[in-house]
Kinemage of the C-alpha trace (Angstrom):
@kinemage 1
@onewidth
@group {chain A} dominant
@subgroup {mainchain}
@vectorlist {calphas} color= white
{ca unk a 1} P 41.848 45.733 101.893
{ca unk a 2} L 42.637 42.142 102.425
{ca unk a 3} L 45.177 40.990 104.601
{ca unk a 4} L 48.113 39.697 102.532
{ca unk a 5} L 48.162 43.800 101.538
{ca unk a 6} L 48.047 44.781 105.280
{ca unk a 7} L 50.513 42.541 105.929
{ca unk a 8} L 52.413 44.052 102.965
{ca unk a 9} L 51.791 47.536 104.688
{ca unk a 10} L 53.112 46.277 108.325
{ca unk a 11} L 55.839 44.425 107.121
{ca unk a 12} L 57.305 47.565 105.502
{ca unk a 13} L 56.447 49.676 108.016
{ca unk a 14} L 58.060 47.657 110.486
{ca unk a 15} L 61.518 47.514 108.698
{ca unk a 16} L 61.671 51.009 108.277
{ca unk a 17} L 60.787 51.841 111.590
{ca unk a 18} L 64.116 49.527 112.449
{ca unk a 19} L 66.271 51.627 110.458
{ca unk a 20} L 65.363 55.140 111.404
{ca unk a 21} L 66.254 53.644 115.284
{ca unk a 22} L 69.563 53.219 114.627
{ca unk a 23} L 70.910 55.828 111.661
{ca unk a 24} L 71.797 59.242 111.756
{ca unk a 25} L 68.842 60.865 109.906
{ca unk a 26} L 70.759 64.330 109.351
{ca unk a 27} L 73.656 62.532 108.042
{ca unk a 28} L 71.771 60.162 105.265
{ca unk a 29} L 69.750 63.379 104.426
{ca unk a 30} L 73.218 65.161 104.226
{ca unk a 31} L 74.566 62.963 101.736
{ca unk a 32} L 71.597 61.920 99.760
{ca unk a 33} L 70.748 65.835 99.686
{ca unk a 34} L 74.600 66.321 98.382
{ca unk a 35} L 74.312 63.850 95.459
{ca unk a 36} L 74.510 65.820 92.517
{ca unk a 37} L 72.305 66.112 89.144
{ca unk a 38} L 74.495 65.117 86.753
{ca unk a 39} L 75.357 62.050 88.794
{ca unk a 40} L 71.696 61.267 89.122
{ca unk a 41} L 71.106 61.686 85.197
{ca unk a 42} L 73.305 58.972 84.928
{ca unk a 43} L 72.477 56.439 87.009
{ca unk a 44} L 68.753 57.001 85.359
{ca unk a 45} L 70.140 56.426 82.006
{ca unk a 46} L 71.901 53.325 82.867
{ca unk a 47} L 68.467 52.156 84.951
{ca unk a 48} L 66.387 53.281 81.870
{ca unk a 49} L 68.262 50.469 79.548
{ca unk a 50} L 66.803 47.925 81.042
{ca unk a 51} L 63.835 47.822 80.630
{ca unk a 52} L 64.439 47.874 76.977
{ca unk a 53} L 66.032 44.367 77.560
{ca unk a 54} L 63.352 43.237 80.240
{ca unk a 55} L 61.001 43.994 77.048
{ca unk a 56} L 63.025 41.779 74.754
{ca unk a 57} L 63.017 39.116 77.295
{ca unk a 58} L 59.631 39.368 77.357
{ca unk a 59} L 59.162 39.508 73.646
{ca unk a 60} L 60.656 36.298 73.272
{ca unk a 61} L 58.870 34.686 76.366
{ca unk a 62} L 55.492 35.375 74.838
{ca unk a 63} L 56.246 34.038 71.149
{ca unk a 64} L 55.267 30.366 71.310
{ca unk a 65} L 51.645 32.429 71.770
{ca unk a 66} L 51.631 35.110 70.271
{ca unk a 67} L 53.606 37.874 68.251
{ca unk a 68} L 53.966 40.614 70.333
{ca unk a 69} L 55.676 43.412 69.141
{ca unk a 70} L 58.563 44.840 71.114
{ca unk a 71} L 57.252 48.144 71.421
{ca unk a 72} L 54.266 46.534 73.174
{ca unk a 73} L 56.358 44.489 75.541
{ca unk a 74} L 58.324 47.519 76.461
{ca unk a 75} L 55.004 49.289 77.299
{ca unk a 76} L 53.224 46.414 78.738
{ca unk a 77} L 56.682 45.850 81.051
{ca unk a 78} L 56.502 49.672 82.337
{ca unk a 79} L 52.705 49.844 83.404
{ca unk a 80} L 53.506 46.721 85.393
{ca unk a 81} L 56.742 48.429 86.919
{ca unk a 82} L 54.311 51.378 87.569
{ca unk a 83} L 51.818 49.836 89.121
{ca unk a 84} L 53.872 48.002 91.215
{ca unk a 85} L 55.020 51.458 92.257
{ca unk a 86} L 51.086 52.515 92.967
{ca unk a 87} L 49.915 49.178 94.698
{ca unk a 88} L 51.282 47.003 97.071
{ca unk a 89} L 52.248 42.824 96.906
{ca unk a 90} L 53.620 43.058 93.908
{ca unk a 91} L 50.075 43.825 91.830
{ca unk a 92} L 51.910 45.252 89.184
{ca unk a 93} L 52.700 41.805 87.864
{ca unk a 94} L 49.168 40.569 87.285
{ca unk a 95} L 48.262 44.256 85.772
{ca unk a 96} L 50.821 43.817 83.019
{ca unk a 97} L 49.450 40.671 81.876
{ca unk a 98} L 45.958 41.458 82.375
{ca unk a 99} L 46.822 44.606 80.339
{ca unk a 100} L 48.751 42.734 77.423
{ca unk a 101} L 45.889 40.348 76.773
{ca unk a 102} L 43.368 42.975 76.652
{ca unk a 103} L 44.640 44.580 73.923
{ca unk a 104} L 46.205 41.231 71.985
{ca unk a 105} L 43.649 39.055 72.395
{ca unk a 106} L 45.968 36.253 74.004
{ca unk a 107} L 44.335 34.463 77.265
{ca unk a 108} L 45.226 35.669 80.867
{ca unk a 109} L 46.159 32.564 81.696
{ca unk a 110} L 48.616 32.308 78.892
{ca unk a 111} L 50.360 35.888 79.232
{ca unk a 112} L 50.254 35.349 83.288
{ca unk a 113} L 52.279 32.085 83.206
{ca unk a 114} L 54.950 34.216 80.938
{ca unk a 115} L 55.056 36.558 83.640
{ca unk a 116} L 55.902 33.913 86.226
{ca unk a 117} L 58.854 32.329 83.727
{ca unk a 118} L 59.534 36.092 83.353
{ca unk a 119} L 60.493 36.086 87.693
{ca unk a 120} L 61.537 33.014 87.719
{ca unk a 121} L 64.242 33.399 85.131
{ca unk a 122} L 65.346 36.658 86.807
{ca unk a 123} L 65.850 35.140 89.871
{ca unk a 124} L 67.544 32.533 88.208
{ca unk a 125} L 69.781 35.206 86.376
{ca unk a 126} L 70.381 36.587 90.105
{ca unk a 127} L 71.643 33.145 91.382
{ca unk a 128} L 74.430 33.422 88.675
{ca unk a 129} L 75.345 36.927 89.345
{ca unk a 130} L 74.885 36.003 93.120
{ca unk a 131} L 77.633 32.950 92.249
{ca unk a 132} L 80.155 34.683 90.228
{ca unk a 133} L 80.300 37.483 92.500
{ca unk a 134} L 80.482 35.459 95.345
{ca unk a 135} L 83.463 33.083 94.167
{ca unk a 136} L 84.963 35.370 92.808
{ca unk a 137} L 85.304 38.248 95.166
{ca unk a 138} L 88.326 38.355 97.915
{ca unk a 139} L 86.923 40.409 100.545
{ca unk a 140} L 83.581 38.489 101.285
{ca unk a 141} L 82.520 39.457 105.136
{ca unk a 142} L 81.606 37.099 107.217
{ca unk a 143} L 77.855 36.870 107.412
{ca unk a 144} L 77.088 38.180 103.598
{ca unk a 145} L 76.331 34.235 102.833
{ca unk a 146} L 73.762 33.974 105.211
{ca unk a 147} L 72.210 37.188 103.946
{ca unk a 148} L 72.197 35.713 100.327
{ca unk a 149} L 72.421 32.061 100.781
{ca unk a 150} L 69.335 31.281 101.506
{ca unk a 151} L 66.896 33.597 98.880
{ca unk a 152} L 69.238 31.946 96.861
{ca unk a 153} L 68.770 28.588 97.186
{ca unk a 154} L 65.029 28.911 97.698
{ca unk a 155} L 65.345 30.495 94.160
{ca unk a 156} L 67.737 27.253 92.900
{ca unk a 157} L 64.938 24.770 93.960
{ca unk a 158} L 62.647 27.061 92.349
{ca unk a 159} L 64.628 26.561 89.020
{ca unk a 160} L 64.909 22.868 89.484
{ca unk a 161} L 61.320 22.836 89.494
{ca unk a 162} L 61.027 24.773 86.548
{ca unk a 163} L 62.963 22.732 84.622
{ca unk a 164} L 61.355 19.579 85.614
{ca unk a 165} L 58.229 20.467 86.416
{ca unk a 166} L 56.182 17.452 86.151
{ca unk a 167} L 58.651 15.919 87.889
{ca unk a 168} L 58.683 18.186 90.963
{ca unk a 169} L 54.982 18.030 91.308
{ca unk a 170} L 55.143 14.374 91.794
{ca unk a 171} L 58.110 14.827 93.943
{ca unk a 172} L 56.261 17.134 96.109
{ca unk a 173} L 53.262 15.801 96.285
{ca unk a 174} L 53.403 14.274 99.537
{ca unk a 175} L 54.160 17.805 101.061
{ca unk a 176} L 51.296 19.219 98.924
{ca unk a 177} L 48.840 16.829 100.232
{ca unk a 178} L 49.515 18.381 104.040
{ca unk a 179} L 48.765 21.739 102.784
{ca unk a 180} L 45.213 21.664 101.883
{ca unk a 181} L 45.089 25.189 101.692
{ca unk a 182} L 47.620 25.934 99.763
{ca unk a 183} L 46.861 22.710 97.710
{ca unk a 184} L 45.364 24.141 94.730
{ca unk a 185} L 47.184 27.410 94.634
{ca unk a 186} L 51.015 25.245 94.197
{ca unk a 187} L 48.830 23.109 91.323
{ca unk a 188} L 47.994 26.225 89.923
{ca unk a 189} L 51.353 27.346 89.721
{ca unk a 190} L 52.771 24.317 88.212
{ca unk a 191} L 50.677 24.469 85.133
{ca unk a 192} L 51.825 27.847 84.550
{ca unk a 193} L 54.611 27.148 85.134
{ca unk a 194} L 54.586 24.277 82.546
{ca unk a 195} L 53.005 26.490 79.853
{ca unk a 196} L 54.617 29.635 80.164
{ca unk a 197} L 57.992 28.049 80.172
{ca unk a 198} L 57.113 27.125 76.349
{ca unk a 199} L 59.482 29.559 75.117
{ca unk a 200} L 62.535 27.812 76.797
{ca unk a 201} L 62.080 24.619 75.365
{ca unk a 202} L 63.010 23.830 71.864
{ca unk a 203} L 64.488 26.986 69.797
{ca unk a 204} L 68.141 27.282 70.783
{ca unk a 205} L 67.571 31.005 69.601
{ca unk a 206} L 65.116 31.855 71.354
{ca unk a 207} L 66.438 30.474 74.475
{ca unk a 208} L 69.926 32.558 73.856
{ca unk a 209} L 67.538 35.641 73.658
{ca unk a 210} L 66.067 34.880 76.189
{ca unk a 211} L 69.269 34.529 79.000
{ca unk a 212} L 71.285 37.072 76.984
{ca unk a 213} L 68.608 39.643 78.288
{ca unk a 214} L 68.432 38.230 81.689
{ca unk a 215} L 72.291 38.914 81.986
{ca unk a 216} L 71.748 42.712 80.447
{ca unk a 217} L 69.016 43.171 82.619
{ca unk a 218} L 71.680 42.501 85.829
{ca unk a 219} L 74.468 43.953 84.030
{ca unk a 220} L 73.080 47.539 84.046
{ca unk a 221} L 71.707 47.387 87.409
{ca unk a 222} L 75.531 46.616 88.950
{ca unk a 223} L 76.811 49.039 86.475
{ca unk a 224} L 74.270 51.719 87.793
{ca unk a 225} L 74.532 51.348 91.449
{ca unk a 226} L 78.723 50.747 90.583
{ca unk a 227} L 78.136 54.689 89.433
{ca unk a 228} L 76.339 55.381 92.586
{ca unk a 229} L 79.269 54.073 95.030
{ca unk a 230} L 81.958 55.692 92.950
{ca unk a 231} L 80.375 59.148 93.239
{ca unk a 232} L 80.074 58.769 96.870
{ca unk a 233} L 83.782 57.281 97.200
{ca unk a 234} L 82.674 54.086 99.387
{ca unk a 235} L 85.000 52.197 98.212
{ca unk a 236} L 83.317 48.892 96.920
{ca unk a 237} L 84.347 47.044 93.745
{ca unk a 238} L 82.736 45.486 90.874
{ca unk a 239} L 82.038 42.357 92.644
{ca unk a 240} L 81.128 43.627 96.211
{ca unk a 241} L 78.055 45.615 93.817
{ca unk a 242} L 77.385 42.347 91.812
{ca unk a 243} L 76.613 40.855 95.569
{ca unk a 244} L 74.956 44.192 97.213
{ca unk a 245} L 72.683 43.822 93.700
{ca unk a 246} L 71.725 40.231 94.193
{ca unk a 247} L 70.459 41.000 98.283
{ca unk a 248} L 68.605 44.065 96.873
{ca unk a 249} L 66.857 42.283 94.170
{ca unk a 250} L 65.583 39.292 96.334
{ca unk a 251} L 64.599 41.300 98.933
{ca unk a 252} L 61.909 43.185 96.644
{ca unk a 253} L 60.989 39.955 95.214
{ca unk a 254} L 59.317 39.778 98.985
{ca unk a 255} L 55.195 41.332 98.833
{ca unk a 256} L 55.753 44.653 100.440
{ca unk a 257} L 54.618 48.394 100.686
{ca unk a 258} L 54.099 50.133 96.910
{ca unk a 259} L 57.155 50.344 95.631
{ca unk a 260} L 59.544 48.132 97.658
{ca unk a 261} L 59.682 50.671 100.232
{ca unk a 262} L 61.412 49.337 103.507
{ca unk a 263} L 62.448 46.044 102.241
{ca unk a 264} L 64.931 47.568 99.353
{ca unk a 265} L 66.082 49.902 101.990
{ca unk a 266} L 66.597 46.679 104.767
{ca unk a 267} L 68.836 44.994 102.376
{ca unk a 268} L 71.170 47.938 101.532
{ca unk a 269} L 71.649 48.619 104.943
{ca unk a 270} L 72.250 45.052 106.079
{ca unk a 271} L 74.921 44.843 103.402
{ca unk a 272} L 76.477 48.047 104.360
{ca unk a 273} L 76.549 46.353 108.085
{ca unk a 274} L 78.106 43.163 106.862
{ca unk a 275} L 80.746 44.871 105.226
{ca unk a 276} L 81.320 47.497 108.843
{ca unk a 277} L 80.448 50.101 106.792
{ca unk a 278} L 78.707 53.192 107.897
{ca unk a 279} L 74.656 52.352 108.494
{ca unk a 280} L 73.870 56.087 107.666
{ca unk a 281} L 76.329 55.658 104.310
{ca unk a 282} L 74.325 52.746 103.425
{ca unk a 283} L 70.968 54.292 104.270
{ca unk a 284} L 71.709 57.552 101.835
{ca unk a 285} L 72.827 55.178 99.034
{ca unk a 286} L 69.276 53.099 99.233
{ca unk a 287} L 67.476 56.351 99.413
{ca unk a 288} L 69.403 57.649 96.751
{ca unk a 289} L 68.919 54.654 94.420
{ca unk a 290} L 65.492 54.074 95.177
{ca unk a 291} L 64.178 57.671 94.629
{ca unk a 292} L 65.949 57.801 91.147
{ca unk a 293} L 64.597 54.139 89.946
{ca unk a 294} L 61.021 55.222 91.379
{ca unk a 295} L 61.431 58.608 88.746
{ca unk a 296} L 62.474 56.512 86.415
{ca unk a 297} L 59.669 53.893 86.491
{ca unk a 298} L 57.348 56.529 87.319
{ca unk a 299} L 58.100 58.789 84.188
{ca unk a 300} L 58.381 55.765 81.526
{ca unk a 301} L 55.154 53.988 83.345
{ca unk a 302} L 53.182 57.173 83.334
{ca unk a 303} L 54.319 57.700 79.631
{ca unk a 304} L 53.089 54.196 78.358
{ca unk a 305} L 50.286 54.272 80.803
{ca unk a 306} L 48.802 56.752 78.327
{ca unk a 307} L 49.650 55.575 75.223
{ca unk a 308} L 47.797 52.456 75.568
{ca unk a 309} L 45.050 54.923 76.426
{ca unk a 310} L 44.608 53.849 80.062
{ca unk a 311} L 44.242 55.732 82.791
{ca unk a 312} L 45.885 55.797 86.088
{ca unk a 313} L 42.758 55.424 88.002
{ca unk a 314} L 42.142 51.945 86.262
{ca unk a 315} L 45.267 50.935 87.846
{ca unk a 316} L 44.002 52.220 91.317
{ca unk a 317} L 40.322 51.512 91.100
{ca unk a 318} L 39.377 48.555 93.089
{ca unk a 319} L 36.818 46.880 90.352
{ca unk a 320} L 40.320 47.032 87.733
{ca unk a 321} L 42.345 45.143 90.672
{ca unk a 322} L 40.145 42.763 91.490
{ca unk a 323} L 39.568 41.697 87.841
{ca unk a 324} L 43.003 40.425 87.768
């Protein structure tokens, strides 16, 4: 085990050893125990769509290289989900890829620098539903702009640089030079950068796919967790969801634990703490969220894990992660 991964495993350990200091465990377990099945069907429906729009994304991402059919994105996109589930750091991301070119034929390199467009445009898609929530909303407590601010301007410059990419590299290159270290890994990821973002160059089409399902892919996840807070009456609109989404979804952008454990469950709370909401409310809505997303993932993932004939122990075994 190397030690970005430990660091991974103490990192998440640490924030949920914060959390369980200061909530009422019997109450969270009261009111995530209360949450009822229906309810919980639901919210997995409304989860379960999209990933049938990450796929399309994806889809659309890969064709300046290849035709991938949509069926195989959507399977492809689950076993990464799942394995991000299994391993820690965010793994899951270089198993998809790996996985896709196996059986297509296209280069690693090629279907790994889609998966990076693939994150960056998310978090790109967050910045907008970070933005419209955030000037748009009346109620926004003191403090929630730090919380969000700053993942989402890292995220901005990140997009910057995507668009220009040959310009930020010379732009940055006196910083680069001062990180030896890290010298060849930033080169590295601005030449994927430059050819995975193929796909959003050129084609108006294909570009309009491509955001369309970016905004779908958000769209479900506030309408989901929207659900969630209206079945356990806490009193948050629309907008305070679109901005409780965008702090969850950075926050698991962050290498942690299999899973996202601790650092989904950080940000939930933190919001619910900005707002002066109950800590133990907030706590019971992460763990009620998470655990139904994780079944979710974990049933679809499992399901395409073996129809590409895989096996979960590939996913696991160290030999399969260290190919990747």
């Amino acid at each position: 085990m190397n030690a970005k991964v430990i660091a991974a495993y103490v990192f998440s350990a640490a924030l949920l050893a914060a959390l369980l200091y200061f909530v009422d465990l019997g109450e969270v377990w009261r009111q995530a125990a209360s949450f009822g099945a229906i309810p919980s069907l639901v919210f997995m429906a409304i989860y379960a769509a999209n990933f049938f729009f990450r796929a399309v994304k994806w889809k659309y991402l890969l064709k300046p290289f290849a035709e991938v059919s949509l069926s195989d994105s959507y399977h492809f996109t689950m076993i990464g989900f799942f394995a991000n589930n299994l391993l820690p750091a965010r793994i899951g991301e270089l198993v998809r890829a790996y996985a896709l070119s196996k059986k297509t034929g296209l280069g690693k390199v090629k279907s790994f620098a889609t998966v990076i467009v693939d994150r960056v445009t998310d978090g790109t898609a967050l910045i907008g539903l970070f933005a419209l929530a955030f000037f748009l909303s009346e109620r926004v407590p003191e403090g929630v702009d730090q919380l969000v601010v700053l993942p989402a301007a890292v995220f901005a410059v990140l997009f910057v640089a995507f668009l220009f990419p040959q310009k930020a590299r010379q732009a940055f290159k006196p910083f680069i030079r001062r990180l030896p270290l890290l010298r060849e890994k930033i080169d590295f990821l601005f030449e994927e950068t430059i050819v995975g973002g193929k796909a959003l160059r050129g084609n108006q089409k294909r570009k309009a796919v491509i955001w369309g399902s970016s905004a779908m892919v958000w769209a479900l996840h506030v309408v989901s967790f929207y659900y969630v807070a209206q079945q356990m009456n806490l009193g948050l609109g629309l907008l305070d969801i679109g901005l409780m989404t965008a702090l969850a979804s950075f926050a698991v952008m962050v290498p942690a634990a299999p899973g996202y454990i601790g650092t989904y469950e950080a940000a939930i709370t933190a919001f619910f703490v900005a707002y002066g909401l109950d800590v133990s409310q907030g706590l019971a809505f992460a763990v009620i969220t998470h655990l139904l997303q994780v079944a979710v993932i974990t049933g679809l993932g499992y399901y395409s894990v073996h129809r590409e004939g895989m096996k979960v122990s590939q996913l696991l075994g160290r030999n399969g992660v260290q190919r990747q």
